[in-house]
C-alpha positions in Angstrom: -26.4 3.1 -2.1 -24.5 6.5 -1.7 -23.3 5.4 1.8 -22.3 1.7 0.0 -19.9 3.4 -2.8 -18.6 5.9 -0.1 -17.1 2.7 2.0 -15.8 0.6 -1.0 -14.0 3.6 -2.1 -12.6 4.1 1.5 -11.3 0.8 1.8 -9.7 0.9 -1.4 -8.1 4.0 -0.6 -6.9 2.7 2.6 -5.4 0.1 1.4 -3.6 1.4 -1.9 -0.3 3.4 -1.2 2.5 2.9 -0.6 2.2 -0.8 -1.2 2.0 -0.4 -5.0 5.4 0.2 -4.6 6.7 -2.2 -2.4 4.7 -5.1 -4.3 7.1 -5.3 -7.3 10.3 -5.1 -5.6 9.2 -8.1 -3.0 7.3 -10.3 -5.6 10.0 -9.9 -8.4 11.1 -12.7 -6.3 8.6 -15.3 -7.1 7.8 -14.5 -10.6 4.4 -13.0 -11.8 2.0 -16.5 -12.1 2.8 -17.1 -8.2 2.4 -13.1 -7.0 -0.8 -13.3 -8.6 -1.8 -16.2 -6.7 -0.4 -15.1 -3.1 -1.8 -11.9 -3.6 -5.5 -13.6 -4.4 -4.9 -16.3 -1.3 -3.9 -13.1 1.0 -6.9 -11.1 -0.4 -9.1 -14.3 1.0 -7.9 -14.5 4.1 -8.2 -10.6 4.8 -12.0 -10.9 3.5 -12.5 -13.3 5.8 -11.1 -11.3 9.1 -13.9 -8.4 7.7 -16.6 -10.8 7.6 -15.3 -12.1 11.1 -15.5 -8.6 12.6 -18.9 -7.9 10.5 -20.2 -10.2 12.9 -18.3 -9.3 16.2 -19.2 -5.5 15.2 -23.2 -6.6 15.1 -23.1 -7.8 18.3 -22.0 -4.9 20.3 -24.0 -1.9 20.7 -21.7 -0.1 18.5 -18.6 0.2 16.3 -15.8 -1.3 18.3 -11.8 -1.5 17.5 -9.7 -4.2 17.8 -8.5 -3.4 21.6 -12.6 -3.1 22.2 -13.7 -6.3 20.7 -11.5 -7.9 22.7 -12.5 -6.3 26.2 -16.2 -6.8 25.2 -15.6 -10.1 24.8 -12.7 -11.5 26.7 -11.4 -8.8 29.2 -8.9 -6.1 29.8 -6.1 -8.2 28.8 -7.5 -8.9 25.5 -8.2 -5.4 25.2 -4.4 -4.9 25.7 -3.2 -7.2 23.5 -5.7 -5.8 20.7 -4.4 -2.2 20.7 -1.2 -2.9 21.5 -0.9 -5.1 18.4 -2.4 -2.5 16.0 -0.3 0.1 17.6 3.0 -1.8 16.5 2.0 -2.2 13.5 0.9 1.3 12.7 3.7 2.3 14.1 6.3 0.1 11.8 4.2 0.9 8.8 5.0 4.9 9.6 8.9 4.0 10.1 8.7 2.2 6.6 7.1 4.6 4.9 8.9 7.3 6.1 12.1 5.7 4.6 10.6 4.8 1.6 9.5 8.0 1.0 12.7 9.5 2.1 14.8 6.4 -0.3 13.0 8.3 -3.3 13.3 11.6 -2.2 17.0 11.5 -2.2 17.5 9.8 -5.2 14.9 11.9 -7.1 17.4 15.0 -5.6 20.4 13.3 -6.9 19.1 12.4 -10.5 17.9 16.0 -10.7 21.5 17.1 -9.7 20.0 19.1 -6.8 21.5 17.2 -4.0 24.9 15.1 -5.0 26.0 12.5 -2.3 22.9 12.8 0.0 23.0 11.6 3.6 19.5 9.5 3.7 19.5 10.2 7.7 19.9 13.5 7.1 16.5 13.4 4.5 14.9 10.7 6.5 15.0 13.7 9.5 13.5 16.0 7.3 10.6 14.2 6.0 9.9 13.2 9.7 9.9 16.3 10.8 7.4 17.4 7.8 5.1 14.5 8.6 5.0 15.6 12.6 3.7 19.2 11.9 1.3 18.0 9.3 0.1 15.5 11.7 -0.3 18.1 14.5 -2.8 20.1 12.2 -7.0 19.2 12.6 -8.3 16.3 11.6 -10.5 18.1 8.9 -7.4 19.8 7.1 -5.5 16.2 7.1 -8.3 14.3 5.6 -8.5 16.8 3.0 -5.2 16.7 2.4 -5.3 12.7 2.1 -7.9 12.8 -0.2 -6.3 15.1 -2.7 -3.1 13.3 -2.9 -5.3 9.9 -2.8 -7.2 11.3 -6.4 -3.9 12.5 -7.6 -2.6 9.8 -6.6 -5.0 7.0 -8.6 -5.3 9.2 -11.8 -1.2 9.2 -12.0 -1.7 5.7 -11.5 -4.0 4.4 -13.9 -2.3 6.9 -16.7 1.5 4.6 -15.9 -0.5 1.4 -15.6 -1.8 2.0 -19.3 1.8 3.1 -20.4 3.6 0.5 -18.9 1.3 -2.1 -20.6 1.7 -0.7 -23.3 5.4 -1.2 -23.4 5.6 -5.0 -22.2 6.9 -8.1 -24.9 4.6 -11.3 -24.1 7.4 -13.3 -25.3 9.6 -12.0 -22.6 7.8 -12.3 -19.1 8.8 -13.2 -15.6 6.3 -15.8 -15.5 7.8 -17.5 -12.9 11.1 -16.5 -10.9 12.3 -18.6 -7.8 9.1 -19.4 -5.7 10.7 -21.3 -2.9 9.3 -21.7 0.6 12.1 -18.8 2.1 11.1 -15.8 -0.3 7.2 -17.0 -0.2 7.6 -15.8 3.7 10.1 -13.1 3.3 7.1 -11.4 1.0 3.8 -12.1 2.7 4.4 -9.5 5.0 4.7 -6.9 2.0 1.2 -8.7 0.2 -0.4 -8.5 3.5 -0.1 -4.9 4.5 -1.1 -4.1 1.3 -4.5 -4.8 2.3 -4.3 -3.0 5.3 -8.1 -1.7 5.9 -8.4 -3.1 9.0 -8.1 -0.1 11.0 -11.2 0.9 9.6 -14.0 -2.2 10.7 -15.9 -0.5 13.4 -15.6 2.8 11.4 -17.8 1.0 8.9 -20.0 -0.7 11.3 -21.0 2.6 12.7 -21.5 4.5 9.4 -23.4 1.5 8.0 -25.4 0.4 10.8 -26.6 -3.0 11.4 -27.0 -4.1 7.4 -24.8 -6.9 7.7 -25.5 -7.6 4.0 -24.5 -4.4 3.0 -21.4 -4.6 4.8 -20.0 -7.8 3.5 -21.0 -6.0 -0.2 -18.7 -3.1 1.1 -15.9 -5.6 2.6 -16.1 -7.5 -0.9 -15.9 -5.0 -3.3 -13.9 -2.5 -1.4 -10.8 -5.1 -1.4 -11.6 -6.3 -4.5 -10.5 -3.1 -6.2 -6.8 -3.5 -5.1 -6.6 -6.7 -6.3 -7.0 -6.1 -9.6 -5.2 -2.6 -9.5 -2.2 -4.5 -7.8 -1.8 -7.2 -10.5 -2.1 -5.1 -13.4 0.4 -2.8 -12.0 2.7 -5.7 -10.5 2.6 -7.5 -14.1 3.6 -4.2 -15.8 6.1 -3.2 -13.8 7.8 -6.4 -13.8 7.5 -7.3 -17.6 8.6 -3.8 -18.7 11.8 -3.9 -16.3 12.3 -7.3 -16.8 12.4 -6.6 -20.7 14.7 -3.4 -20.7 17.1 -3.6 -18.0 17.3 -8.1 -17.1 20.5 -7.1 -14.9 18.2 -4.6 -12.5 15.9 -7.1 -12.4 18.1 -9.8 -11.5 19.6 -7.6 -8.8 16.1 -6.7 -7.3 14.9 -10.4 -7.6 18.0 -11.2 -5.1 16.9 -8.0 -2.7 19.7 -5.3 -3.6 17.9 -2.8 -4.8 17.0 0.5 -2.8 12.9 1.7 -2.9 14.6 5.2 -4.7 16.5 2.4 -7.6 13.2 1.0 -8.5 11.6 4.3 -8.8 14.5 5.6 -10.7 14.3 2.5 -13.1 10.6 2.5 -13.6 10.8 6.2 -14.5 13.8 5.1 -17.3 11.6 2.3 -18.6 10.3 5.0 -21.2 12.3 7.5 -23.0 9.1 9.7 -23.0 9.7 12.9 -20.3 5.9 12.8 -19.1 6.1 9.2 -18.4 9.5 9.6 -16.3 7.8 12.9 -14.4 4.2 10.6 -13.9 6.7 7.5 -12.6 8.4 10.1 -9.7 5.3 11.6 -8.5 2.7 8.6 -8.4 5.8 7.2 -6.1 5.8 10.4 -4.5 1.5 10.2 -3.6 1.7 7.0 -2.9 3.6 6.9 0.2 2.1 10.4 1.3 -0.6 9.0 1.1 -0.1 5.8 3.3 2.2 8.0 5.7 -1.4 9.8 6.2 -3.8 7.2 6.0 -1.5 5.5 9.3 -0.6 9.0 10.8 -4.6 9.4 10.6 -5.3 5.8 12.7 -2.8 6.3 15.1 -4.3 9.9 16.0 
């Protein structure tokens, strides 16, 4: 059971990050009825691809990667196609966050009157640079540094996810926005990564061993924790922004609003100073935590 609760927790932490703060800028598109409803189709369909590689994983001797699978079962070329594919998207996913994290950086700087017309290259470099050095460190010191900013991280969260609740008018919701065909595709992307735990199949298949029912528990409940912590946060974030500022959200519905806007905005949603300092620094351990989470994968 220990070993059970040690991989749910893993694949929830591997897959919340960075994408809590992604989710309402892209969905504020659609409205909150149809995010909800992507968000449980695209939860589905990722279940599925664990269950799939539940059962590719039993049949080898071991826990095998994409890349693997795909030479154990087809070839070298399959093998190639396999890592090269996860190694593109890890690789995109670092580039992302990197600007997201650099997007907030610079406007937390220039809120805080520490750093007035910021270049965003010149912070992007910076943060880069910091994620390089930290990357070059062991493997032991990284993961311990990913967990703490994953606890900090999810207690910072749960506290604004409660607040922001708190503050929302159920007669003035975003129910539904402008769900057409164009900004459905424009966000799956965004929902999908957001389950990201991929990188981690034949990890579990090796930790777990060959209990194919206590994998599929693990797969179940380890995804279904970000569901429900991405809806409650989505349908906050959206109601309370969508109730104080309708211009800002009207302008990030349309896609012309910066990651560093949204943070800013979420932090002004409530007067309250604690709520604004909580809003900057779950934004903050979100993205270092999936700059780590994908730094750890690729090494």
């Amino acid at each position: 059971m220990h070993k059970q609760i040690t991989s749910i927790l893993l694949i929830a932490g591997t897959c919340i990050g960075g994408g809590t703060i992604a989710l309402p800028m892209s969905l504020s598109k659609l409205g909150i009825i149809p995010s909800f409803i992507l968000i449980a189709l695209i939860w589905l369909l990722t279940y599925y691809t664990s269950l799939v590689s539940v059962e590719l994983n039993l049949q080898s001797e071991r826990g095998l990667s994409l890349g693997q699978l795909g030479q154990f079962f087809s070839g070298e070329k399959a093998k190639i196609i396999g890592d090269g594919g996860v190694k593109l998207l890890s690789y995109a996913l670092l580039a992302v966050y990197i600007y997201g994290c650099s997007s907030t950086v610079l406007k937390l700087l220039e809120v805080s009157q520490i750093y007035k017309d910021g270049s965003l290259i010149c912070v992007e470099t910076y943060v880069a640079l910091v994620v390089t050095v930290i990357l070059l460190f062991p493997m032991k010191i990284i993961s311990v540094l990913n967990n703490i900013s994953f606890t900090a991280f999810i207690l910072v969260f749960l506290i604004l996810t409660a607040a922001t609740t708190s503050l929302i008018d159920y007669n003035c919701i975003p129910w539904s926005v402008a769900p057409s065909g164009w900004n459905l595709i424009s966000v799956i992307t965004v929902v999908f990564t957001s389950f990201g735990y991929q990188v981690i199949f034949h990890t579990l298949r090796d930790y777990l061993g060959k209990d194919a029912t206590a994998q599929r528990r693990v797969f179940f409940y380890g995804s279904l924790i970000p569901v429900i912590l991405y809806m409650l946060w989505t349908g906050s974030a959206l109601s309370a922004i969508f109730k104080t500022n309708p211009e800002f959200f009207v302008q990030m519905s349309a896609g012309r609003i910066d990651v560093g806007d949204l943070v800013n905005e979420l932090a002004n949603v409530s007067q309250m100073p604690a709520f604004q300092t909580l809003v900057w620094w779950m934004s903050l351990l979100a993205i270092i935590t999936s700059i780590l989470g994908v730094g750890i994968g690729l090494s």
